[in-house]
N, C-alpha and C positions, 0 to 999 in steps of 0.2 A: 489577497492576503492568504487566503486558502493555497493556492498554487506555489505561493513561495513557500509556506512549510510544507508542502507535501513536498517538494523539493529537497528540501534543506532531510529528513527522515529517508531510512534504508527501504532500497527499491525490492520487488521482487517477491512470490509468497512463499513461505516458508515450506520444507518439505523436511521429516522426517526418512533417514536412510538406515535401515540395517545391517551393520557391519559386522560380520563375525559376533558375538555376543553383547554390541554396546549399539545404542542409539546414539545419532549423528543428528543434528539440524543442518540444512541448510538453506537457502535464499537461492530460489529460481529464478532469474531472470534473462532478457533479452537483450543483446546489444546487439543492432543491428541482423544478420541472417544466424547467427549463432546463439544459442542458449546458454548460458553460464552457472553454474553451480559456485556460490560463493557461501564456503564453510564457515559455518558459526559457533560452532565446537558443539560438545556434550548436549543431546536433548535436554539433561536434569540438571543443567549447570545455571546459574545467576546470568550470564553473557546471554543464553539461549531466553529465557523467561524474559530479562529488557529488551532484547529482541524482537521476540511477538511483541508485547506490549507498545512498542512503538508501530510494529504495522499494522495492529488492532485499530491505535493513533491513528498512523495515514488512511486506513479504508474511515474510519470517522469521516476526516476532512475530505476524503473524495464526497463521499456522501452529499456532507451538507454542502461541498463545493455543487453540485449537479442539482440539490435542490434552489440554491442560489441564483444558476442559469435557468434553470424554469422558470422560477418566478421573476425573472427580471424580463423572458420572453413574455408575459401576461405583460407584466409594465411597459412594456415596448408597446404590445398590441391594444391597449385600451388609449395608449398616450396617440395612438394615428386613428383613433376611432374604429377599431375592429371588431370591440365587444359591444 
């Protein structure tokens, strides 16, 4: 469940750029051996702000995704008698 929304939410961490007298956001990411800068407009604009907010959202869900896989290696390990 976790992996499908973190799919479904904008990939990439946000990076602030200074352009001649205006801030810029944008979205780092990797596709393959290249890097990508994909523009999100104005750092102080409404676009920019639901922006973060949603990868605030997906690092959430990585989170509790990775604590989910922990704890389900414990349930693995006590169900074959390990613990």
């Amino acid at each position: 469940m976790y992996t499908s929304k973190i799919d479904e939410l904008p990939k990439g961490k946000p990076r602030v750029k200074q352009i001649h007298n205006g801030e810029y956001l944008y979205l780092n990411r990797r596709e393959g051996a290249k890097i990508v800068d994909e523009y999100v407009g104005k750092a102080d604009s409404n676009r920019a702000r639901e922006v973060l907010a949603l990868i605030e959202k997906r690092d959430r869900f990585i989170q509790l995704r990775k604590e989910v896989r922990e704890k389900l290696k414990e349930v693995k390990k006590v169900l074959r008698g390990k613990i």
